[in-house]
C-alpha positions as CSV (number, residue, x, y, z in Angstrom):
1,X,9.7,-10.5,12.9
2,X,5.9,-11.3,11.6
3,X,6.8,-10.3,8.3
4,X,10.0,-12.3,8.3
5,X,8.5,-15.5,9.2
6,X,5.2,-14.6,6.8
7,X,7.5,-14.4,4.0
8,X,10.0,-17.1,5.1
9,X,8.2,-19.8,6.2
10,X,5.8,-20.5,3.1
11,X,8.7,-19.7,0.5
12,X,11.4,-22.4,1.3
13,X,12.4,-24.2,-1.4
14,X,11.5,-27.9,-0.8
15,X,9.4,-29.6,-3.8
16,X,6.6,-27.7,-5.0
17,X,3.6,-29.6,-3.7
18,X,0.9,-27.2,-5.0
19,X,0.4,-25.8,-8.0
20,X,-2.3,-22.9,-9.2
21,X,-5.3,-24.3,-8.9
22,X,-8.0,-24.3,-11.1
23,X,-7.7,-25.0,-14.2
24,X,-10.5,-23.2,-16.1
25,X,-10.0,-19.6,-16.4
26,X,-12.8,-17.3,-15.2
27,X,-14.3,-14.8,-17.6
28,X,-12.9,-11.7,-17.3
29,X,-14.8,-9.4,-14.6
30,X,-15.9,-12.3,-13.0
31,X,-14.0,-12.1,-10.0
32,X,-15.5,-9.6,-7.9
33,X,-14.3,-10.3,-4.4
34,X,-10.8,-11.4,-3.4
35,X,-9.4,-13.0,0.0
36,X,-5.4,-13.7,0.3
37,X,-4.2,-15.6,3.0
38,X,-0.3,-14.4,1.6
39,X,0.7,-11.0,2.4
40,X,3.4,-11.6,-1.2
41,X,0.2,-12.6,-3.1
42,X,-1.6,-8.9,-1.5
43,X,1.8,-7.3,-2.8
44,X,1.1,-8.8,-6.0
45,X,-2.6,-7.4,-6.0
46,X,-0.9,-4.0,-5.0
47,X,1.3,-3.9,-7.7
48,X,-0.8,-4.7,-10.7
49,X,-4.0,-3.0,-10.0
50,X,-6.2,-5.5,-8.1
51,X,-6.8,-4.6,-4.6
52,X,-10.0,-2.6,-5.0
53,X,-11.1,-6.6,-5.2
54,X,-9.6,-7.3,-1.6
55,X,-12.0,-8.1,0.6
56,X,-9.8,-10.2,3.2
57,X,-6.3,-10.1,4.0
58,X,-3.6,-11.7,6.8
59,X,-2.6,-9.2,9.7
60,X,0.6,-9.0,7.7
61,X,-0.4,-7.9,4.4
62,X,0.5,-4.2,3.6
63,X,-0.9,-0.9,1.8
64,X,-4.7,-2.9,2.4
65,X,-5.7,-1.6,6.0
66,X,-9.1,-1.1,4.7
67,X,-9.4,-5.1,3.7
68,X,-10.4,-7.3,6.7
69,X,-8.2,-9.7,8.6
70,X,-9.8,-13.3,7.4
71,X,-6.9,-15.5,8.9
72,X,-3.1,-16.2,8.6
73,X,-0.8,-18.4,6.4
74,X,-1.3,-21.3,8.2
75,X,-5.6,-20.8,7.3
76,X,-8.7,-19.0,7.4
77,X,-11.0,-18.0,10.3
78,X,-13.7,-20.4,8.7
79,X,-16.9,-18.0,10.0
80,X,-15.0,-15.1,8.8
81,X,-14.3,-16.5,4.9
82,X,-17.5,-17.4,4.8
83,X,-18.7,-13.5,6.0
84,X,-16.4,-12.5,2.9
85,X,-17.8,-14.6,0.3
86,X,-14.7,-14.7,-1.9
87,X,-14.9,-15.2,-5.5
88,X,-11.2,-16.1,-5.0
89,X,-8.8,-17.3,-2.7
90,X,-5.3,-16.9,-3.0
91,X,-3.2,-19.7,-1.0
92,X,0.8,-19.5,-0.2
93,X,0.9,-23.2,1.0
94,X,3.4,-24.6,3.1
95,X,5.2,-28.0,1.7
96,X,3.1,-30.1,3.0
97,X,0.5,-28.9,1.0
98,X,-2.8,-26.7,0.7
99,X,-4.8,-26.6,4.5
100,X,-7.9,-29.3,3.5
101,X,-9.9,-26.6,5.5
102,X,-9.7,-24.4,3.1
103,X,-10.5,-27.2,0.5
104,X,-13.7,-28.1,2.5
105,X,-14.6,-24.2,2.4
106,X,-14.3,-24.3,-1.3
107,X,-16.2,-27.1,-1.4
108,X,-19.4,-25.3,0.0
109,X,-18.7,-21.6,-1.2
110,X,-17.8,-22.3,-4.7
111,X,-14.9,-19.9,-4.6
112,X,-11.7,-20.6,-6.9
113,X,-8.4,-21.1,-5.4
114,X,-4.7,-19.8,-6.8
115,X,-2.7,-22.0,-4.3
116,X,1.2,-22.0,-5.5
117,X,4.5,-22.0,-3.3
118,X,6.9,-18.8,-4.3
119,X,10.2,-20.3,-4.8
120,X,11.4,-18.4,-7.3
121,X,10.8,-15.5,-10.0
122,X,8.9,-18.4,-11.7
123,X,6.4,-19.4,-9.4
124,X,5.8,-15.5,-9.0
125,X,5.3,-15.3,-12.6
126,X,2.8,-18.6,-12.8
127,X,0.4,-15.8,-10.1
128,X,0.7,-13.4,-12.2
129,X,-0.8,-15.4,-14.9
130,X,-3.5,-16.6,-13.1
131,X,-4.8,-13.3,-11.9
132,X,-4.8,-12.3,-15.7
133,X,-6.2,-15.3,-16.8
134,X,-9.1,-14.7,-14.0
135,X,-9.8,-11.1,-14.9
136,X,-8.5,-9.8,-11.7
137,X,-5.6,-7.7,-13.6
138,X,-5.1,-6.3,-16.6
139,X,-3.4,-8.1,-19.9
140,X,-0.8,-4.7,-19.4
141,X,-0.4,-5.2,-15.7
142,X,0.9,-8.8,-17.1
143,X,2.8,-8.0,-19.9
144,X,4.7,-5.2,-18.0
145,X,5.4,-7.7,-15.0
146,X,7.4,-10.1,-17.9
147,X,9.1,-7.6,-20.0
148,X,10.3,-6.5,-16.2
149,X,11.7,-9.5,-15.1
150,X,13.1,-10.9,-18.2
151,X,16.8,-10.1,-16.9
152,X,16.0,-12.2,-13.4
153,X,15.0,-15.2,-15.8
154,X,17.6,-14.8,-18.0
155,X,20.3,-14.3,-15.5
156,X,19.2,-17.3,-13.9
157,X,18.6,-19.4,-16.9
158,X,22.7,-18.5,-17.4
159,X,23.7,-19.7,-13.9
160,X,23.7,-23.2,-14.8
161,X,26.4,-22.6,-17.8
162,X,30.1,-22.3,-17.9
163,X,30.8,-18.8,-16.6
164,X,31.9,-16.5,-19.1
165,X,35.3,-15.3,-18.6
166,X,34.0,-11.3,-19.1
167,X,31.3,-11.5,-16.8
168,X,32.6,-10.9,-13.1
169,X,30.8,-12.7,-10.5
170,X,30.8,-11.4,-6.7
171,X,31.2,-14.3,-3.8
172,X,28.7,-13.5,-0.8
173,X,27.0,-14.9,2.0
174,X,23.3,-13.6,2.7
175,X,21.9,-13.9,5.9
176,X,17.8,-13.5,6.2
177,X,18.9,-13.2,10.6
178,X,21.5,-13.2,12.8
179,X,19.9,-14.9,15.9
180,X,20.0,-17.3,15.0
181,X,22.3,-17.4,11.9
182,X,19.9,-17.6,9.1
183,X,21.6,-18.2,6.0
184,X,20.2,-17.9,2.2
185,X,20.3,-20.9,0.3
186,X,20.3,-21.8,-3.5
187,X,17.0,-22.2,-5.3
188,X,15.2,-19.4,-3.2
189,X,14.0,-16.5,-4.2
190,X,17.1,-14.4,-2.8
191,X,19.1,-16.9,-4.7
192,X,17.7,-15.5,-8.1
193,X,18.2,-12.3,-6.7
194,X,22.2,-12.4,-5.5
195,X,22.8,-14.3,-9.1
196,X,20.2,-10.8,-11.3
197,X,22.3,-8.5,-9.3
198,X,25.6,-10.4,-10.2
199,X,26.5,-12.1,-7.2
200,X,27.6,-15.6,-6.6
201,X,26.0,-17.8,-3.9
202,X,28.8,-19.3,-1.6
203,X,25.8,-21.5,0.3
204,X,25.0,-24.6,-1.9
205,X,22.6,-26.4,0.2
206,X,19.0,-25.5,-0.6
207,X,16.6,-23.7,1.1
208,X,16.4,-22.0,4.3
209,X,18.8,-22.9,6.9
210,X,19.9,-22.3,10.3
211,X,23.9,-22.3,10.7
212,X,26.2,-22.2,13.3
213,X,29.1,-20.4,14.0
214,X,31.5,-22.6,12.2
215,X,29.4,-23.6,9.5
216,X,29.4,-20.2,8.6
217,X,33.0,-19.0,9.1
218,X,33.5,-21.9,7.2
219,X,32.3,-20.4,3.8
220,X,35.1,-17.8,4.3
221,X,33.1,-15.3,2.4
222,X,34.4,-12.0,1.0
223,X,31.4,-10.7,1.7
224,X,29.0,-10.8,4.0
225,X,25.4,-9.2,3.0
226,X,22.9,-9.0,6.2
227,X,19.3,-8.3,4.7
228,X,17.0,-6.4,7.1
229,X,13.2,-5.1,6.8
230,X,14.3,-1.6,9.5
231,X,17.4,-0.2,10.5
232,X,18.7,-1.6,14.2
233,X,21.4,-0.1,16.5
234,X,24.2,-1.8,14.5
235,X,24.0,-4.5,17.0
236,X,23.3,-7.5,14.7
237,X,26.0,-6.4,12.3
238,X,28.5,-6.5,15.2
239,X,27.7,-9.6,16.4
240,X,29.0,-11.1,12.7
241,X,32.1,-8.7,13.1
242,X,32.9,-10.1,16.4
243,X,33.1,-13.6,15.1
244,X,36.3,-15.4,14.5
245,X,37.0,-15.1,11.1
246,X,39.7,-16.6,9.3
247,X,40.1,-13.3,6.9
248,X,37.8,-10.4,8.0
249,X,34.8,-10.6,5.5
250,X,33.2,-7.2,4.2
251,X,30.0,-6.4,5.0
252,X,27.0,-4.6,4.1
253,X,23.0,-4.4,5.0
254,X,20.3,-4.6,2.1
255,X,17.9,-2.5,3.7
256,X,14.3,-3.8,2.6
257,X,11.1,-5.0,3.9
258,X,10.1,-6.0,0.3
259,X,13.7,-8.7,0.2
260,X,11.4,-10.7,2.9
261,X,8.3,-11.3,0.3
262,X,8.4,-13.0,-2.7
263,X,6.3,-10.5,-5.0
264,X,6.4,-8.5,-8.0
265,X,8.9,-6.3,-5.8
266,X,11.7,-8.3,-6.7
267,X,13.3,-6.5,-9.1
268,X,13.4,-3.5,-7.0
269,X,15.1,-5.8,-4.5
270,X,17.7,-6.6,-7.3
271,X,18.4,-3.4,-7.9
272,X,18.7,-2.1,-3.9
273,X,21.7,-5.0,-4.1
274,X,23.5,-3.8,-6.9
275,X,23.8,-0.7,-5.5
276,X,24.8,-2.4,-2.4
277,X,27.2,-4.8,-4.3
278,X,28.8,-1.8,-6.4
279,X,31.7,-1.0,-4.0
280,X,33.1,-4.7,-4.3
281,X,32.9,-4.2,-8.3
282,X,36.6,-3.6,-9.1
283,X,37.0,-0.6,-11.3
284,X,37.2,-1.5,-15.2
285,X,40.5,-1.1,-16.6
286,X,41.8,1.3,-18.9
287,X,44.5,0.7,-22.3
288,X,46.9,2.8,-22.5
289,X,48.4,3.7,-25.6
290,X,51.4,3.0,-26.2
């Protein structure tokens, strides 16, 4: 539930109020010691080769046992950033904007700040960048990052226009919980993902949202996808069967942790829901001859 609320909480999709800080680039190698106070930013660092730099981490951040715990989303353990003595400080901020704590820190340690909300595949992207431009990964780590998403951005890019009449779209309904009903809204990050993997929305409000029972039978949904970070005793999934349903909905579990964190995961996130959205694919039709 940490990790849901970690990744949840500081990724809604309300305006952006921050944006990566900074604006000179360090030289490259200047950036010796790292603190991130996002476990999807930590991800990131993962991913593309940075976390020998990781000096300080949140309690939720994975693969970085080794990395001490400096503080939380919501802000640093002041003594304990200034123990670290970060040469960077990477910042998920909620929407009301970065913690002025953390401001004040930099203010008397010098250390640079990437502070950026994760939205979308975009705002993931604009991290990326910055850790390039800063030396702390690679110009390959980068490049492979945006030839890897290029179908998310173009998929997404192609939402907005008049559906093509060859491309089949898949209604659904994700849910991020089930007490309470959590649903998926459009411009999140697991919007991007339902419309990479060829699926269609059904919630148009933004953001994330709490529903109740009839605001969800409602959407009459022919699917019903429940994302989950472990496997349960089935429980959650019959609780949405049990409901009353005006036509019986299908549904299915994305199984993965990495769905709650907006990272360089992503894409495999897209793929676990094709798979996942496959069996509602109808099969492609053959001409006979005559």
């Amino acid at each position: 539930m940490a990790l849901l609320l970690a990744g949840l909480l500081a990724s809604g999709c309300e305006e952006k109020s921050s944006s990566i800080g900074a604006a000179v680039a360090s030289p490259s190698g200047r950036i010796k010691r790292v603190v991130s106070l996002s476990p999807a930013m930590t991800t990131m660092l993962v991913d593309l080769g940075g976390q020998d730099l990781l000096v300080g981490r949140t309690p939720w951040c994975r693969g970085v046992d080794d990395a001490a715990v400096i503080g939380t989303l919501e802000g640093p353990d002041a003594e304990l950033l200034l123990a670290a003595k970060p040469d960077l400080v990477l910042v998920q901020p909620p929407a009301s904007g970065i913690d002025p704590s953390i401001l004040e820190l930099q203010r008397r340690i010098g250390f640079e700040v990437i502070s950026q909300r994760l939205d979308g595949v975009g705002d993931i992207t604009a991290v990326v960048r910055a850790l390039g431009a800063r030396g702390v990964i690679s110009a390959s780590s980068e490049r492979a990052w945006m030839d890897r998403t290029e179908f998310i951005r173009s998929a997404v890019n192609a939402a907005g226009e008049s559906p093509r009449s060859d491309v089949l779209s898949i209604d659904l309904v994700m849910l991020y919980s089930v007490d309470p009903f959590g649903l998926v809204g459009s411009g999140t990050y697991l919007d991007e993902v339902m419309i990479a993997a060829g699926g269609r929305n059904l919630v148009r409000r933004a953001g994330w949202m709490e529903a109740g029972v009839e605001e969800l039978i409602s959407l009459e949904p022919p699917l019903v996808v429940l994302v989950m970070a472990k496997a349960d005793d089935g429980r959650r999934l019959a609780t949405l069967q049990s409901l009353p349903w005006k036509k019986m909905p299908r549904f299915e579990v994305l199984l993965s942790p990495d769905a709650f964190e907006p990272s360089t995961r992503i894409p495999d996130v897209v793929a676990s829901l094709r798979t996942v959205l496959a069996p509602s694919r109808p099969a492609p039709t053959r001409e006979v001859a005559p």
